[in-house]
PyMOL commands that place a pseudoatom at each C-alpha (Angstrom):
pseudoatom trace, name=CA, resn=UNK, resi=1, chain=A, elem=C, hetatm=0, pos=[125.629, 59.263, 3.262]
pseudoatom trace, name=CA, resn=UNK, resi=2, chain=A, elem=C, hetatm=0, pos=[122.689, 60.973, 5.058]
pseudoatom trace, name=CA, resn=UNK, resi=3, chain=A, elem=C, hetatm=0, pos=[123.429, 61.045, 8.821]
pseudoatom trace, name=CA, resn=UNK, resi=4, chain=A, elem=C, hetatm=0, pos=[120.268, 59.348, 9.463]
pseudoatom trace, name=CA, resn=UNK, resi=5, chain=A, elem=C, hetatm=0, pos=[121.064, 56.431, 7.566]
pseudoatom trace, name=CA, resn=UNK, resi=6, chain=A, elem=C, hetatm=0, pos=[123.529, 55.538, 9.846]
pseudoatom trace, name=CA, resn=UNK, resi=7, chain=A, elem=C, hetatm=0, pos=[121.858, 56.461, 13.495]
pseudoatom trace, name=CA, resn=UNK, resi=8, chain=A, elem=C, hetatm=0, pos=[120.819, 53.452, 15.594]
pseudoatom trace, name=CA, resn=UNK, resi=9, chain=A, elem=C, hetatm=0, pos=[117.233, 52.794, 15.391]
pseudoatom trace, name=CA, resn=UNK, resi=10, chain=A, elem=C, hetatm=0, pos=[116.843, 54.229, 19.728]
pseudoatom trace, name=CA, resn=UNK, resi=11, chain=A, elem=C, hetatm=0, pos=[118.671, 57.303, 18.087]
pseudoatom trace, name=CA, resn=UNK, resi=12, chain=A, elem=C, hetatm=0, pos=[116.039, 57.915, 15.748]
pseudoatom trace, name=CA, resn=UNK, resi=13, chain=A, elem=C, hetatm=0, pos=[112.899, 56.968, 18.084]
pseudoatom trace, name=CA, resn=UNK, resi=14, chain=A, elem=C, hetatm=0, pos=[114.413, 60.000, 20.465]
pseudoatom trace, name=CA, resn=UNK, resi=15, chain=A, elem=C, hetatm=0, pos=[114.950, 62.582, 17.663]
pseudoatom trace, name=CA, resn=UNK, resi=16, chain=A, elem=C, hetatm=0, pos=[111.619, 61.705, 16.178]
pseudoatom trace, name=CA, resn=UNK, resi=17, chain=A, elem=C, hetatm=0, pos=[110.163, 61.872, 19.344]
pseudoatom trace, name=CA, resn=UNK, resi=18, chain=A, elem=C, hetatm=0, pos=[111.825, 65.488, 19.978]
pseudoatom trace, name=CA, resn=UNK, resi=19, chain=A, elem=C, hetatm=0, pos=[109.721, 66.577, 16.677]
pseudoatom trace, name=CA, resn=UNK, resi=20, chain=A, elem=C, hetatm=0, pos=[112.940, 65.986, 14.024]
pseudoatom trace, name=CA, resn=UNK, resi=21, chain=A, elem=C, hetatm=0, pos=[111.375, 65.011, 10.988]
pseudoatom trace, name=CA, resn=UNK, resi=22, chain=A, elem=C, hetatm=0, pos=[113.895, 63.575, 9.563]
pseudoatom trace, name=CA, resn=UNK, resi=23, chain=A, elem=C, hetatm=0, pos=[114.549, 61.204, 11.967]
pseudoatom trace, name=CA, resn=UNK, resi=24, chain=A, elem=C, hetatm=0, pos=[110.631, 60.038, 11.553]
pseudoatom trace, name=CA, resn=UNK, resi=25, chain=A, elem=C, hetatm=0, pos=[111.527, 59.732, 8.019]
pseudoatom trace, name=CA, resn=UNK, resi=26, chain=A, elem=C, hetatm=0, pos=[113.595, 57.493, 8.502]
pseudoatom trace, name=CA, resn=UNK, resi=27, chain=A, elem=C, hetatm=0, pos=[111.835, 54.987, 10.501]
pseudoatom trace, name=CA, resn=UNK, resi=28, chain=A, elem=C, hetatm=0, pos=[109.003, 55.650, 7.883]
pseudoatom trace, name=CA, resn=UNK, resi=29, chain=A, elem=C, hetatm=0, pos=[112.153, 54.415, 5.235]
pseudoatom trace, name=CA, resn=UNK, resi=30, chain=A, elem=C, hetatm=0, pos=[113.347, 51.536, 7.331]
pseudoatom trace, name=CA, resn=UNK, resi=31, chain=A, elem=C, hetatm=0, pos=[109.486, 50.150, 7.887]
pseudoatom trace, name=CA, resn=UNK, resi=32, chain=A, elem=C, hetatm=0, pos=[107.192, 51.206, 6.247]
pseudoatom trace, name=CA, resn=UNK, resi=33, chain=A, elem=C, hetatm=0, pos=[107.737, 48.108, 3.529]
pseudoatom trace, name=CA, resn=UNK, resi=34, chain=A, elem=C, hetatm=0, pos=[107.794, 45.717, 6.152]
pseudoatom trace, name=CA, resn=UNK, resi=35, chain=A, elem=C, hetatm=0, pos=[104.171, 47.141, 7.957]
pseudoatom trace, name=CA, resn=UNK, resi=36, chain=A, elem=C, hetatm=0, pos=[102.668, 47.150, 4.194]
pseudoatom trace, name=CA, resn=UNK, resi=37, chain=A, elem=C, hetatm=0, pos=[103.708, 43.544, 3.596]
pseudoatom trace, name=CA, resn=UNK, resi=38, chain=A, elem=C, hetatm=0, pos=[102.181, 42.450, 6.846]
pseudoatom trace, name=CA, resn=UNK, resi=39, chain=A, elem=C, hetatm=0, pos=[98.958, 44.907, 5.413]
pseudoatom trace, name=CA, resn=UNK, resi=40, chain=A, elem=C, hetatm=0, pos=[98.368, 43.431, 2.119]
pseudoatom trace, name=CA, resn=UNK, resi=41, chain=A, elem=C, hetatm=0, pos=[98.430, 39.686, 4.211]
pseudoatom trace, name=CA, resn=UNK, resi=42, chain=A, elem=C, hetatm=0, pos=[95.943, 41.144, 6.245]
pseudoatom trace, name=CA, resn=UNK, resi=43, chain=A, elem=C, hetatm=0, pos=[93.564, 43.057, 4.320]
pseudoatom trace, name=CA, resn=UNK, resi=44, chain=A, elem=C, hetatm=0, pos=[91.521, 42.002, 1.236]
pseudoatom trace, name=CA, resn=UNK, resi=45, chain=A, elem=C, hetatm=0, pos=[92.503, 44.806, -1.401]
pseudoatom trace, name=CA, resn=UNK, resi=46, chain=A, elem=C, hetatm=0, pos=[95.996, 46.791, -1.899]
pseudoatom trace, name=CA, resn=UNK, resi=47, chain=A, elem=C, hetatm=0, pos=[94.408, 50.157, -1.493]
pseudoatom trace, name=CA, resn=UNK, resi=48, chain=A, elem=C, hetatm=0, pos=[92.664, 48.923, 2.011]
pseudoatom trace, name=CA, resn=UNK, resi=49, chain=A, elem=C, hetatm=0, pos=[96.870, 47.802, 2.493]
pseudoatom trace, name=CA, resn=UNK, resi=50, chain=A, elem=C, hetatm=0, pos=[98.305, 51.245, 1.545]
pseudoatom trace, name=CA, resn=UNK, resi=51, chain=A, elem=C, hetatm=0, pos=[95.041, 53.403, 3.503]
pseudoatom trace, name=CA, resn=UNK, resi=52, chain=A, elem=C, hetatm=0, pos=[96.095, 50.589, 6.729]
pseudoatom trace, name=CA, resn=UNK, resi=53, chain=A, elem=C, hetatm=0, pos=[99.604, 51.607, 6.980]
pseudoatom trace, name=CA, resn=UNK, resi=54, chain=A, elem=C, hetatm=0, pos=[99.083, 55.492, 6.419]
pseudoatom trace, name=CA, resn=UNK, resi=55, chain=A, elem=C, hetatm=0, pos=[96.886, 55.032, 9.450]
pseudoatom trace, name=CA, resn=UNK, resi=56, chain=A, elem=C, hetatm=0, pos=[99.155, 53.134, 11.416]
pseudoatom trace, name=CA, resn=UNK, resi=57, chain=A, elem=C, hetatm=0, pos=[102.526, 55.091, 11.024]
pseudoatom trace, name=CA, resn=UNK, resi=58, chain=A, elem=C, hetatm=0, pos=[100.126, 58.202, 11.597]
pseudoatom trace, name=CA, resn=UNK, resi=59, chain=A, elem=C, hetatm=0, pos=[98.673, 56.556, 14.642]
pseudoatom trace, name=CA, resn=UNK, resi=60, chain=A, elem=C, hetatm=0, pos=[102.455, 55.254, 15.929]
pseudoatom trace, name=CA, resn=UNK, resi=61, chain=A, elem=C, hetatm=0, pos=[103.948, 58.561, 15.340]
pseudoatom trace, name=CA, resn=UNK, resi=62, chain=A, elem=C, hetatm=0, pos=[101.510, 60.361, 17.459]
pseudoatom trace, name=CA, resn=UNK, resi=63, chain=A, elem=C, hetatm=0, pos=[101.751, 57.195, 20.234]
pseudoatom trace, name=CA, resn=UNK, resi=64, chain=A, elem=C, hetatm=0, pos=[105.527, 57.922, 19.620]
pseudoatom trace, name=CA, resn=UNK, resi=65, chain=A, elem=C, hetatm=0, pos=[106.251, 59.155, 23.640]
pseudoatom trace, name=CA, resn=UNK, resi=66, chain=A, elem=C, hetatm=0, pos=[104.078, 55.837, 24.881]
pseudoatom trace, name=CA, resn=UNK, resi=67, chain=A, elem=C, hetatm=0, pos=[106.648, 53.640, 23.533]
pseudoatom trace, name=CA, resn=UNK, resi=68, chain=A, elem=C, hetatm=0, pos=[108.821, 51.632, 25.943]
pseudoatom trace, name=CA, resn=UNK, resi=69, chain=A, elem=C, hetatm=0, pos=[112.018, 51.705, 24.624]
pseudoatom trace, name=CA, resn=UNK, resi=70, chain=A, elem=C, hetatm=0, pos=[112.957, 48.252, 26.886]
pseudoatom trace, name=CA, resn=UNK, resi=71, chain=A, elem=C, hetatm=0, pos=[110.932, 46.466, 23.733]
pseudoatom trace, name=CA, resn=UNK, resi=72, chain=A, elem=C, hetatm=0, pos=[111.892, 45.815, 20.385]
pseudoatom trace, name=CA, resn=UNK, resi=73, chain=A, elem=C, hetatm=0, pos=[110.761, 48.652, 18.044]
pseudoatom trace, name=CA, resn=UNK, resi=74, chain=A, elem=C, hetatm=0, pos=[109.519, 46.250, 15.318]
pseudoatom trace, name=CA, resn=UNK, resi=75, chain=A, elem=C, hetatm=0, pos=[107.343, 44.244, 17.770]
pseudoatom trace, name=CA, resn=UNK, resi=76, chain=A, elem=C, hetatm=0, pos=[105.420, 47.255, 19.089]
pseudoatom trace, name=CA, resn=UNK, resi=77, chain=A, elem=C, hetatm=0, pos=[105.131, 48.380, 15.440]
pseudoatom trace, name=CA, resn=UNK, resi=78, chain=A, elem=C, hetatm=0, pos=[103.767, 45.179, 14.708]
pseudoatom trace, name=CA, resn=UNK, resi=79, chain=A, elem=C, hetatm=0, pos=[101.501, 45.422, 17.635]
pseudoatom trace, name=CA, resn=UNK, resi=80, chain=A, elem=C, hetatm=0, pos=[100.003, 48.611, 16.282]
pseudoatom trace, name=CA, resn=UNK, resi=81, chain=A, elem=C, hetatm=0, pos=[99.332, 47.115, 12.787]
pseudoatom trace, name=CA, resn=UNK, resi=82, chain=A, elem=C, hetatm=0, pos=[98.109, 44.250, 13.976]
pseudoatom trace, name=CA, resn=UNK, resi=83, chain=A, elem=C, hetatm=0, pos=[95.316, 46.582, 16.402]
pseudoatom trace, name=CA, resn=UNK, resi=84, chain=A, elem=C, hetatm=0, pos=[94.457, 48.233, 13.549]
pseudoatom trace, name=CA, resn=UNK, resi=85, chain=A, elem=C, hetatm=0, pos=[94.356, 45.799, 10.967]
pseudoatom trace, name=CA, resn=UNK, resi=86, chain=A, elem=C, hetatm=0, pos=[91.816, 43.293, 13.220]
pseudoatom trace, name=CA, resn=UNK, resi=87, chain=A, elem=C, hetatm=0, pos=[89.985, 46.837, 14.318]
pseudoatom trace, name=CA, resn=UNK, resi=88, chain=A, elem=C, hetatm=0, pos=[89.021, 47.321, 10.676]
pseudoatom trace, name=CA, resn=UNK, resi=89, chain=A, elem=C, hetatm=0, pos=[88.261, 43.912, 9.682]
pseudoatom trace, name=CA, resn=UNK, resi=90, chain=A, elem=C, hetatm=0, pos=[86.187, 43.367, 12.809]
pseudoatom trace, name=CA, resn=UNK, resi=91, chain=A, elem=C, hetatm=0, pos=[84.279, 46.845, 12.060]
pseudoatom trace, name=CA, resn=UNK, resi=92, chain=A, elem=C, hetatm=0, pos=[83.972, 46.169, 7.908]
pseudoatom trace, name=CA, resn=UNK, resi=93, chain=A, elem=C, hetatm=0, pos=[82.740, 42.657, 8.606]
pseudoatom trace, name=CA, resn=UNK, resi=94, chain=A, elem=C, hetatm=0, pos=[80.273, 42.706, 11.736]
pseudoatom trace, name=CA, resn=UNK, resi=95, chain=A, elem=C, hetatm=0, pos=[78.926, 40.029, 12.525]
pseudoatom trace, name=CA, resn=UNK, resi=96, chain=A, elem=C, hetatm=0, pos=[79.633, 37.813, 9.479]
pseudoatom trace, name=CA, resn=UNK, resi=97, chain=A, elem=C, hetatm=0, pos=[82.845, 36.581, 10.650]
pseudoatom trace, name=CA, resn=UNK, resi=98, chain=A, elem=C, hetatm=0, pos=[81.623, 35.654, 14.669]
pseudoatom trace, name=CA, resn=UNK, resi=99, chain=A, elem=C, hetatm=0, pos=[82.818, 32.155, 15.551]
pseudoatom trace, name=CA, resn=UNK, resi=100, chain=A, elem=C, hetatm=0, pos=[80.110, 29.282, 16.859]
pseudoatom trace, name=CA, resn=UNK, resi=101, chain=A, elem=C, hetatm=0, pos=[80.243, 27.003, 20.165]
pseudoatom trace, name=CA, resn=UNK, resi=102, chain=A, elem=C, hetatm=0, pos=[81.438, 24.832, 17.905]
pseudoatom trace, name=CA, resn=UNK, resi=103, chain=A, elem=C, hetatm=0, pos=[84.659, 25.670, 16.950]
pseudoatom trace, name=CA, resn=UNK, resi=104, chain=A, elem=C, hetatm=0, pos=[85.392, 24.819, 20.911]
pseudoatom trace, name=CA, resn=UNK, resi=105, chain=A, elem=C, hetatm=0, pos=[84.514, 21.534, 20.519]
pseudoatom trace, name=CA, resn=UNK, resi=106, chain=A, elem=C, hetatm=0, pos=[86.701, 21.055, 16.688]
pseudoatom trace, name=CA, resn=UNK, resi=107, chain=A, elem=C, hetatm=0, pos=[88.583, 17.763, 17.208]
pseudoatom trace, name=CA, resn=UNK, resi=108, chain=A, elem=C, hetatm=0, pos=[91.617, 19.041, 17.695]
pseudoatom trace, name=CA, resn=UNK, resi=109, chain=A, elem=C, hetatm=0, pos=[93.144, 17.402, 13.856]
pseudoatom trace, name=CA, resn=UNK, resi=110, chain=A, elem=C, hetatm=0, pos=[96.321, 18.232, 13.397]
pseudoatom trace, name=CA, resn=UNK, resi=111, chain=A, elem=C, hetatm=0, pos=[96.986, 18.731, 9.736]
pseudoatom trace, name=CA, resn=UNK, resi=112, chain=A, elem=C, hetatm=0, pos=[100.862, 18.535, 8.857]
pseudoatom trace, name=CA, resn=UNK, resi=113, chain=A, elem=C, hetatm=0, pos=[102.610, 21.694, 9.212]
pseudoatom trace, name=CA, resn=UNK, resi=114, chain=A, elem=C, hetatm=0, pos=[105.455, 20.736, 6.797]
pseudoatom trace, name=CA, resn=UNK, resi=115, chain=A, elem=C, hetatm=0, pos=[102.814, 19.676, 4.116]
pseudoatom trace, name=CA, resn=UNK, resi=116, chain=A, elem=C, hetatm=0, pos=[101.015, 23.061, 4.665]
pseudoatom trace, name=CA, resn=UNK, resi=117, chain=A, elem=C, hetatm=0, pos=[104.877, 24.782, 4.165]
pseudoatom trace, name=CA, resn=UNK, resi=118, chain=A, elem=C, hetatm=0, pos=[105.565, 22.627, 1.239]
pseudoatom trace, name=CA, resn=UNK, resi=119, chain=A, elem=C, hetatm=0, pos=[102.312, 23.963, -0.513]
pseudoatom trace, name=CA, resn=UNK, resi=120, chain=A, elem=C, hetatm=0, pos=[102.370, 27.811, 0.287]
pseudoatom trace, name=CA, resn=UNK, resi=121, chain=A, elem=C, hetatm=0, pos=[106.116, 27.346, -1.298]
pseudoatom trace, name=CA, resn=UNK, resi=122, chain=A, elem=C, hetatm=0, pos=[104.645, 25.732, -4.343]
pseudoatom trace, name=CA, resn=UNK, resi=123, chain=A, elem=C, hetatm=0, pos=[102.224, 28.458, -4.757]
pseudoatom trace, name=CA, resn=UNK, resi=124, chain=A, elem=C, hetatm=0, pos=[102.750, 32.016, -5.744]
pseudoatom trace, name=CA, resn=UNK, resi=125, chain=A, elem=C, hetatm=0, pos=[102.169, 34.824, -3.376]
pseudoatom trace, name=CA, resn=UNK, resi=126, chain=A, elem=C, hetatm=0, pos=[98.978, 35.540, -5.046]
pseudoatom trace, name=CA, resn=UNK, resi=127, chain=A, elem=C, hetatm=0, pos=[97.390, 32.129, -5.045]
pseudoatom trace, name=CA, resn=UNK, resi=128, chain=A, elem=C, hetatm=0, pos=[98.576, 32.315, -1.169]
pseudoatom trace, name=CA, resn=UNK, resi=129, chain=A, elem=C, hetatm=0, pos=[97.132, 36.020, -0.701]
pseudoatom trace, name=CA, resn=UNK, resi=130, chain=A, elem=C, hetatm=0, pos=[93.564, 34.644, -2.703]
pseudoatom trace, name=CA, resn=UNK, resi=131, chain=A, elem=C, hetatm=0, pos=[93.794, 31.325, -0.151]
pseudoatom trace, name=CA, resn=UNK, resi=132, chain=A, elem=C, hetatm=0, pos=[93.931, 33.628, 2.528]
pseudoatom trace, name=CA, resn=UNK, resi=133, chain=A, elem=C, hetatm=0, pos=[91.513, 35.937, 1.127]
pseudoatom trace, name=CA, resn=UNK, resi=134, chain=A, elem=C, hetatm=0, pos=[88.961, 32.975, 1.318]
pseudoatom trace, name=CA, resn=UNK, resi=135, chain=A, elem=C, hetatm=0, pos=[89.289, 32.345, 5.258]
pseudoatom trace, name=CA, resn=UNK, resi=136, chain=A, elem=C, hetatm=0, pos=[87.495, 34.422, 7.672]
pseudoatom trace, name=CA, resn=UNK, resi=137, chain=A, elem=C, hetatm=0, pos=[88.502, 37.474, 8.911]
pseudoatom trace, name=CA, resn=UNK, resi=138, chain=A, elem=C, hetatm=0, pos=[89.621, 35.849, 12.284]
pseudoatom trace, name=CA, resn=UNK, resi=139, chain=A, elem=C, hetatm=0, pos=[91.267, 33.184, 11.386]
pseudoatom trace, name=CA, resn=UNK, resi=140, chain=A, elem=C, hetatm=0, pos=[93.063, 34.958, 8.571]
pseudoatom trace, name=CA, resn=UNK, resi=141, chain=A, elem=C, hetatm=0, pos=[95.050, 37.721, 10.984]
pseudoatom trace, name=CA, resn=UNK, resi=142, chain=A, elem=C, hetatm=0, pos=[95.494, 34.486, 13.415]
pseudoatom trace, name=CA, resn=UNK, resi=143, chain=A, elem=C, hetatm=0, pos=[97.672, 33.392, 10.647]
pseudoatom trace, name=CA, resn=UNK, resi=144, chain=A, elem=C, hetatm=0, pos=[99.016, 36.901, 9.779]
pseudoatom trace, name=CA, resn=UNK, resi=145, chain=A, elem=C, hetatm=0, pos=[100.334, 37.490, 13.264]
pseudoatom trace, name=CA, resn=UNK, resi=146, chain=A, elem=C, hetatm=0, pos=[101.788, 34.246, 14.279]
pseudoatom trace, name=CA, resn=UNK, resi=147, chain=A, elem=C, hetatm=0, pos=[103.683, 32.927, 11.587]
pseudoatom trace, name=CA, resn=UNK, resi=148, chain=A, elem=C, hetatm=0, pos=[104.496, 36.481, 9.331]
pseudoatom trace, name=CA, resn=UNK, resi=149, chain=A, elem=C, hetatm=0, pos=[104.510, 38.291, 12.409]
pseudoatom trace, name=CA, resn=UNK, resi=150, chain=A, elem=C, hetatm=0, pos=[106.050, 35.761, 14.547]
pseudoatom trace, name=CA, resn=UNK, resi=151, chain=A, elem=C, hetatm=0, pos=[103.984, 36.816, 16.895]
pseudoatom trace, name=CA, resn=UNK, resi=152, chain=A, elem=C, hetatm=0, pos=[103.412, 34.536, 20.431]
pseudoatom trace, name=CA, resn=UNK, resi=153, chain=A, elem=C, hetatm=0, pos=[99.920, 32.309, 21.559]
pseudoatom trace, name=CA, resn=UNK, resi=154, chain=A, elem=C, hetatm=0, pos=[99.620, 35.011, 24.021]
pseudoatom trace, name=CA, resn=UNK, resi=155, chain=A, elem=C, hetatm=0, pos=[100.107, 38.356, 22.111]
pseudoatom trace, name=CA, resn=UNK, resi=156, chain=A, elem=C, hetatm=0, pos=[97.959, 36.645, 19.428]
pseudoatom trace, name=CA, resn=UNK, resi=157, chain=A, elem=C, hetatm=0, pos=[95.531, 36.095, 21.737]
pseudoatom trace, name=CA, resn=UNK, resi=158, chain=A, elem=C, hetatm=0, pos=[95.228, 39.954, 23.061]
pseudoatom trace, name=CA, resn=UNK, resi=159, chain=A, elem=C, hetatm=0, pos=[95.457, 41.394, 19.719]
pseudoatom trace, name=CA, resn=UNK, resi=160, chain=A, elem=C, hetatm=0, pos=[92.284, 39.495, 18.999]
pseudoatom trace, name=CA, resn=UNK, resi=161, chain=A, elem=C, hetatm=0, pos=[90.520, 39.774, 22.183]
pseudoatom trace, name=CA, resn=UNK, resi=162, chain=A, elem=C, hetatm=0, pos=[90.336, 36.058, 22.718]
pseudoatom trace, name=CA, resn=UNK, resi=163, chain=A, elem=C, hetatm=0, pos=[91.651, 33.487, 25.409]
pseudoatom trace, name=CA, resn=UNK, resi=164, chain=A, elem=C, hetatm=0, pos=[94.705, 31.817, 24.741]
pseudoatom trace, name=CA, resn=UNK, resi=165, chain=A, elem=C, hetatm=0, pos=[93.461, 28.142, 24.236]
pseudoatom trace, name=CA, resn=UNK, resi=166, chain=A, elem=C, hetatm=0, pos=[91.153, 29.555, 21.324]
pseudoatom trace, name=CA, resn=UNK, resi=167, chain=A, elem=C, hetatm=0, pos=[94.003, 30.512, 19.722]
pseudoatom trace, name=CA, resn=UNK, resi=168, chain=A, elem=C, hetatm=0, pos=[95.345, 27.348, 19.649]
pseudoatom trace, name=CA, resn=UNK, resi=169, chain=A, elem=C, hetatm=0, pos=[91.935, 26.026, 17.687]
pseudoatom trace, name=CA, resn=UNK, resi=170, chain=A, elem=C, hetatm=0, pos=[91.904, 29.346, 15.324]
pseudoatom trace, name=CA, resn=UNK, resi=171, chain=A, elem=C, hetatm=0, pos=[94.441, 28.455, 13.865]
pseudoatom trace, name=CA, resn=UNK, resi=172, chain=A, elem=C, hetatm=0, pos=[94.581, 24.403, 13.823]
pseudoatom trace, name=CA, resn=UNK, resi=173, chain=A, elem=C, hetatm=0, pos=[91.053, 25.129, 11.817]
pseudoatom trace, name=CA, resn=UNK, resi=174, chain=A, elem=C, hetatm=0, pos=[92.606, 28.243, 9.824]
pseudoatom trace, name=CA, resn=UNK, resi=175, chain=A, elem=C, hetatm=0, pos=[95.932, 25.938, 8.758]
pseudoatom trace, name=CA, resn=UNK, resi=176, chain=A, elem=C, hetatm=0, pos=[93.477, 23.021, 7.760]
pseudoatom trace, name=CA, resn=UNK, resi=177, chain=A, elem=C, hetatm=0, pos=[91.088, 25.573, 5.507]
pseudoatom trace, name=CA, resn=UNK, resi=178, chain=A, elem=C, hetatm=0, pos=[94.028, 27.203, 4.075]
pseudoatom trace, name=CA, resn=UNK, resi=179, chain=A, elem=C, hetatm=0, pos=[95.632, 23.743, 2.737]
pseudoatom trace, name=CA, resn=UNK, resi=180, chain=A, elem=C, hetatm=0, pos=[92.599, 22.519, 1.636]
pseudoatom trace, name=CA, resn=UNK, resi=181, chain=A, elem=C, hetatm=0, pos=[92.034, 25.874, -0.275]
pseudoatom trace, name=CA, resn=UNK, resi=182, chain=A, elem=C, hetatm=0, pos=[96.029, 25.479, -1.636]
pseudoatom trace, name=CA, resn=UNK, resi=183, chain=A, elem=C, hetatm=0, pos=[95.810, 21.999, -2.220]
pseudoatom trace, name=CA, resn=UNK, resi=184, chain=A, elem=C, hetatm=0, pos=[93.297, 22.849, -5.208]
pseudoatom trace, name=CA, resn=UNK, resi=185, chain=A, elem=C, hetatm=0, pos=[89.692, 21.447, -2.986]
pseudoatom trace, name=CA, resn=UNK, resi=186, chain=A, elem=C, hetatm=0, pos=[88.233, 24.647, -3.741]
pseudoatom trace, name=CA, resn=UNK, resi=187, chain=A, elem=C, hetatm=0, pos=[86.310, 27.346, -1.643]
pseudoatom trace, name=CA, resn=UNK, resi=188, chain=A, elem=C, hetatm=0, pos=[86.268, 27.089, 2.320]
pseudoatom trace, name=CA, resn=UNK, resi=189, chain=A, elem=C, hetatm=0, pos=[82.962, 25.581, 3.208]
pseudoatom trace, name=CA, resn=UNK, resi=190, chain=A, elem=C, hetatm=0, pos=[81.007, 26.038, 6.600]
pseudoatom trace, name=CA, resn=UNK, resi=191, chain=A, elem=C, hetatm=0, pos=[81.925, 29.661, 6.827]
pseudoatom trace, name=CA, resn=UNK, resi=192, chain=A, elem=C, hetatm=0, pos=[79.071, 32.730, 7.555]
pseudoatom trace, name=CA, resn=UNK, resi=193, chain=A, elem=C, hetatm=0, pos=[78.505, 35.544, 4.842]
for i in range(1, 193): cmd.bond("trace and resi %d" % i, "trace and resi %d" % (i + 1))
show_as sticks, trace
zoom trace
């Protein structure tokens, strides 16, 4: 067995960060899968995926000595993708996907969250990836961070450059759109192209 394979993941980060290649293989090995995964949720095409998290392990290998080792690895990884991710949808899309006033004054419906579960486990990963496809840019990598990235309301909320309490209403409305799109009523309505 490869040395590397078995050094602890704070091992690695220091050799990597000393310039040992191999070592930044390895953390390439152990998450790069994960990083695409949380890619192809977040961006419309595979290739825009695979380009995303080329740029990201470029971008967190040269960011490598800003890390603070007192965090999780994963969930400054995540971090990074997340950044980038929402930095190229925001730049791709302009102004199409900019929220309204009105989204602030949404009546705060709460739709089920075990129906919404019991539907994206009925569906395939490509009818979910097309549902998700359908919602706008920001409330699509709302969804992406906090429930495949686990991320918190208030990491969400800096990722995306938004208060807190607007999180809370991205993704009520992003949760309702994306069962109505799984539960077979068609196309998200009421969105800007």
């Amino acid at each position: 067995m490869n040395p590397a394979d078995q050094a602890s993941e704070q091992e690695l980060i220091a050799q990597a960060r000393a310039g040992n290649a191999e070592a930044w293989g390895e953390l390439y090995r152990r998450y790069a899968p994960a990083i695409f995964r949380f890619c192809r949720r977040a961006m419309h095409t595979r290739e825009d995926a695979e380009d995303a998290t080329m740029d990201i392990f470029i971008k967190v290998r040269q960011k490598l000595s800003q890390f603070d080792s007192s965090r999780p690895f994963s969930a400054w990884l995540y971090t990074v993708a997340a950044n980038h991710c929402w930095d190229l949808l925001r730049r791709r899309k302009g102004r199409q996907d900019l929220e309204t006033g009105e989204i602030e004054n949404m009546p705060l419906e709460h739709p089920d969250p075990g129906q919404l579960e019991q539907l994206i486990e009925k569906s395939s990963s490509q009818e979910v990836r097309r549902a998700l496809d359908q919602l706008p840019s920001r409330a699509r990598m709302a969804l992406v961070l906090r429930y495949y990235s686990d991320m918190s309301y208030d990491d969400v909320a800096e990722t995306l450059g938004v208060r807190r309490a607007f999180v809370g209403v991205v993704l009520l409305r992003a949760r309702h759109q994306l069962r109505e799109i799984l539960g077979g009523r068609g196309v998200v309505t009421g969105g800007t192209s």
